[in-house]
N, C-alpha and C positions, 0 to 999 in steps of 0.2 A: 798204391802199395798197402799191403794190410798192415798194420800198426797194433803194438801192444802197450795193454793198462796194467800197471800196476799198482796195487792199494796195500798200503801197509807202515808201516812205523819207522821213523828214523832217530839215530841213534851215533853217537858217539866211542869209538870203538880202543881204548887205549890197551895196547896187547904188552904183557910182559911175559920175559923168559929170563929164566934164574932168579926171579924176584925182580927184575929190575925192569921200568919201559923201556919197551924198541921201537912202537911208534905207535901215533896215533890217526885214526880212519875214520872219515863216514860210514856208517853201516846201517844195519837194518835188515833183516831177511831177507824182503822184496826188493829192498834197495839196492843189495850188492847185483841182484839179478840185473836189475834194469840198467846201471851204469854201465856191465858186460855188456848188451843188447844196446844201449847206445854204442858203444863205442864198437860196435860189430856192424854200424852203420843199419840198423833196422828203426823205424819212426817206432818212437817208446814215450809213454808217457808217464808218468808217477803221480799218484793221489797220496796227500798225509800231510802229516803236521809238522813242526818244526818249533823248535824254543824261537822266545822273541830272542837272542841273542847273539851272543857272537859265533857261536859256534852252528847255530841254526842258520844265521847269513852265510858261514860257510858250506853248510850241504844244499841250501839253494842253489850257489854260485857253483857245485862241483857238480850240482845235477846240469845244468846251465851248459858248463863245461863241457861236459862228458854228453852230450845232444840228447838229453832226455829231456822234455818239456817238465817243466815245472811249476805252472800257470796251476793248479789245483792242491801246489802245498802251501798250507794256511799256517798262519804265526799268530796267536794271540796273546794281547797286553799280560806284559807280568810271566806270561809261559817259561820255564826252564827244558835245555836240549835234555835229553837222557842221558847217561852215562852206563858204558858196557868195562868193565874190567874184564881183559881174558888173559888167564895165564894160561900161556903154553908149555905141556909135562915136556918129557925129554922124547915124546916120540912124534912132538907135535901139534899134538891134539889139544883143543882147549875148552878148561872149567872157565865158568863165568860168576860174575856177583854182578846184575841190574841197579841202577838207581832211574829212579824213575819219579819225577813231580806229579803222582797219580790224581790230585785234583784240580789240574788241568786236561786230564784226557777228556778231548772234545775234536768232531770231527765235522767240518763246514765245506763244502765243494759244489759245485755243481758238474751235470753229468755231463761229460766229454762224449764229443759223438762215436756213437759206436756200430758197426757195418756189421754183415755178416762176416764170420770167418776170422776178425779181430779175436786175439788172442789175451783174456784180462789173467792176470796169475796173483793169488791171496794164498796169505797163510800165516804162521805163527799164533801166538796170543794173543795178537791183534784181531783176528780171523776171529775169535769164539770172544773175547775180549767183551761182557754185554753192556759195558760205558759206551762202546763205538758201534753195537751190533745193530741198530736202527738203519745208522746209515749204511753201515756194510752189505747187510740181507737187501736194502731197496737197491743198491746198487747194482750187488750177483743179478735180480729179480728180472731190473733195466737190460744189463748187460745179454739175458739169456733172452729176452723177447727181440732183442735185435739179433739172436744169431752168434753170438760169441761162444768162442772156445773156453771155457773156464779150467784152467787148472787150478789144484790146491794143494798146496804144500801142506801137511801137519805141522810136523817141525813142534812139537810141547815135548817142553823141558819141565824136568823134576821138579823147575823150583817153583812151577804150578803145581805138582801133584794135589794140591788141596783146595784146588778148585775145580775136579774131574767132576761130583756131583753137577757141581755148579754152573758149570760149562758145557756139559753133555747135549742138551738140545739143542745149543748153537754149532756146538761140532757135526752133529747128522744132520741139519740144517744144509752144513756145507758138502759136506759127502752126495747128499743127493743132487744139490745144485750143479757139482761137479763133472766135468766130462772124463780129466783125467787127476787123480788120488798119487799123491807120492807120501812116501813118509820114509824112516829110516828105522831098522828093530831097536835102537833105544828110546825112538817115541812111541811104540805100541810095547814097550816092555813099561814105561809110566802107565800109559794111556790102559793099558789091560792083561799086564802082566804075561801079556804072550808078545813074545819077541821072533817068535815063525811067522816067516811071511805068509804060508801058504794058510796056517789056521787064523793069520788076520782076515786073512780074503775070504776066507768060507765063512767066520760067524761076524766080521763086521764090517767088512766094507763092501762085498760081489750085491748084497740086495741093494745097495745105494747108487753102485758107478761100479761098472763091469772094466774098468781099463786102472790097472793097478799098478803102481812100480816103489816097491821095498831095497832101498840103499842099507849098508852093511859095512859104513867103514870103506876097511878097504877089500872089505871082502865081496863077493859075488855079488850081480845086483837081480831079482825075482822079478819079472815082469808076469803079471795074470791078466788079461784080457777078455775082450769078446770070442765068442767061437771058442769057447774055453781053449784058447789060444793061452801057452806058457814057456818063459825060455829063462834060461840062468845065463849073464853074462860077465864071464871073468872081469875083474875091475882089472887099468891099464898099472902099469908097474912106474910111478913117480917117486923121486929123488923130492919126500915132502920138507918145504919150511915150514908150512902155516896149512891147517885144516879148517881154519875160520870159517873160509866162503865156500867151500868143496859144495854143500849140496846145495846151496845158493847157486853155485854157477854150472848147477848139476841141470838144475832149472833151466839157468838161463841158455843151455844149450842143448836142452829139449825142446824149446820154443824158436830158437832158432834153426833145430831141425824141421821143423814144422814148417817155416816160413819157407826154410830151403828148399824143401820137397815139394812142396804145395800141398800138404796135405790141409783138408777142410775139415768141419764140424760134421758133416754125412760121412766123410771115410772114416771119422773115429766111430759114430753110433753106430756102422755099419762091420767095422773091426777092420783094424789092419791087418794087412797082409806082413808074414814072418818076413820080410826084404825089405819093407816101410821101418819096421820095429828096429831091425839093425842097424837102418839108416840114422835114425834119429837118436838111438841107443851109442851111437858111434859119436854123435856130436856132442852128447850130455856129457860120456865118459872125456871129452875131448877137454870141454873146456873145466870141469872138475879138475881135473888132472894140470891144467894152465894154472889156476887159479890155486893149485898147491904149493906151484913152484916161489912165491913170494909171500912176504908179511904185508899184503893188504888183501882187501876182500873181493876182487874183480881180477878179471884177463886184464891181461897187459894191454896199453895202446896198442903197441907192435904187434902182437896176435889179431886183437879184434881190426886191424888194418889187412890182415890175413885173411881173415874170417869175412870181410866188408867183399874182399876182389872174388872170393869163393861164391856168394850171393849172387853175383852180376854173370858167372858164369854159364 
C-alpha cells in the first residue's frame, strides 16, 4: 500500500480560552496531519525533531500511538520540546506566541524508502526554515527522483513577516519542487500582501506548480489547476470548538483523498478531471470540518475508524 512522509517540526500545543488553559496537545503543522492519517489507518511516517525531554518522550510515544512510525524523530542531548501558546477569541480561532530553543534546531535522519506515487507533505517555517533547509531540499530532491507526490503546505505566519527577504529562495525552492501548492489568504496576505487567491496564482505560484488550492477560513475554498481548470467550493457548515487543526487536517484529508481514489503523480501532472477535484475536495472539507468539532489538533479515533472501513471499501 502506498504510504505517507511527513517532515516537519513538533511542538507543544497549550490552548487557552478566556485566559485560562483547557488543554494541552502534541502538535506541529505536519504533525497534526499525520496523527489524523495514522489513525485513518493509512501507513504514515513522520521525520523531525523532538526535545530530549519529557514532553518530546511524549510525542514520540503519541506518534507510536496513533500508528505513525516514528523511527526518524531524533532527540538531541540538552534539546528543549517547543512550546505553542494558542488562545482561542470568542469565535474560535486562534492567535499564537512560539517559544522555541532556536540553537538547537538541527535535523539528523536518514531516508525512508520511498516508492512511486508515496505521498511526502512539508510546510510551515520549517519548510523555508535555512537552519533545517540542507536536509529538507535533499530530502524533497530524494523524494521527487523516486516518484513521489509532494504537497506543500505554506502555512507563514506574521510572526515571520521579517524574514520574507530572507526566506524567499527557499520558499520558490519549494513551489517548484511541489506537485500540489496549498496555503490559506492570510499567508499570502503576509507573504505578498495579496490575499486573492486567483492574483496569488497568476503572479506567484501557476509558473512553479500549476495545481493550486487557497483556504479562506471559513469561507469558500479557490482551487486553480491544470487545464486552467478552476472551481470555488462552499466550505461545510461546523458547530466550531477549536480552528487549531482545520488546515492541518484540511491536508490530511487531501491526502487521504488521494490514497482513496487512487489518484497518481501522472494524473496530477496530467490534470484532474472536475469529479477527481470533488472527490478529494469532499474529504479535505470532511476532516477540517471533524477536526473543528474538538480542542485537540487531529480527527477523532472514532471518525478516523470511520475513515479506516471507507478505505477497504
Amino acid at each position: 500500500m502506498r504510504k505517507i512522509v511527513g517532515i516537519g517540526e513538533t511542538v507543544l500545543d497549550i490552548i487557552f480560552k478566556d485566559g485560562q488553559p483547557v488543554s494541552a496537545v502534541p502538535g506541529g503543522s505536519t504533525f497534526n496531519a499525520v496523527i489524523s492519517l495514522g489513525r485513518s489507518g493509512i501507513p504514515t511516517m513522520f521525520i523531525s525533531e523532538a526535545g530530549n525531554d519529557r514532553i518530546g518522550k511524549h510525542i514520540v510515544s503519541f506518534l507510536n500511538e496513533n500508528h505513525v512510525n516514528a523511527d526518524n524523530v531524533v532527540s538531541f542531548p540538552e534539546s528543549k520540546s517547543p512550546i505553542s501558546l494558542a488562545f482561542l477569541d470568542h469565535e474560535n480561532s486562534a492567535d499564537y506566541i512560539f517559544y522555541k530553543d532556536h540553537p538547537h534546531d538541527r535535523l539528523e535522519f536518514s531516508y525512508p524508502e520511498i516508492n512511486s506515487d508515496d505521498i511526502v507533505l512539508f510546510g510551515s517555517y520549517f519548510a523555508v526554515n535555512p537552519v533545517v533547509r540542507p536536509q529538507v531540499a535533499g530530502f524533497l530532491d530524494y523524494a521527487r527522483e523516486r516518484g513521489a507526490i509532494i504537497y506543500y503546505d505554506v502555512n507563514f505566519r506574521s510572526s515571520h513577516k521579517d524574514d520574507i527577504m530572507r526566506i524567499t529562495p527557499n520558499l520558490l525552492e519549494n513551489l517548484d519542487d511541489a506537485d500540489i501548492v496549498r496555503g490559506s489568504s492570510i499567508d499570502f496576505e503576509v507573504l505578498y500582501k495579496m490575499p486573492d487567491p486567483d492574483k496569488v496564482y497568476n503572479a506567484e505560484i501557476s509558473f512553479y506548480c500549476k495545481n493550486f488550492i487557497c483556504t479562506n477560513e471559513s469561507n469558500p475554498v479557490v482551487v486553480r489547476a491544470e487545464n486552467h481548470f478552476r472551481k470555488v467550493y462552499p466550505s461545510m457548515a461546523t458547530k466550531t470548538v477549536s480552528t487549531i487543526g482545520a488546515g492541518d487536517n484540511f491536508n490530511a484529508g487531501f491526502l487521504f483523498g488521494l490514497l482513496k481514489y487512487g489518484i497518481t503523480r501522472d494524473d496530477i501532472l496530467h490534470g484532474l478531471t472536475e469529479k477527481q477535484w470533488d472527490q478529494i475536495l469532499q474529504c479535505a472539507q470532511l476532516y477540517s470540518s471533524e477536526s473543528c468539532k474538538y480542542i485537540s489538533n487531529y480527527i477523532s479515533e472514532k471518525f478516523g475508524e470511520k475513515m479506516k472501513s471507507e478505505l477497504k471499501e
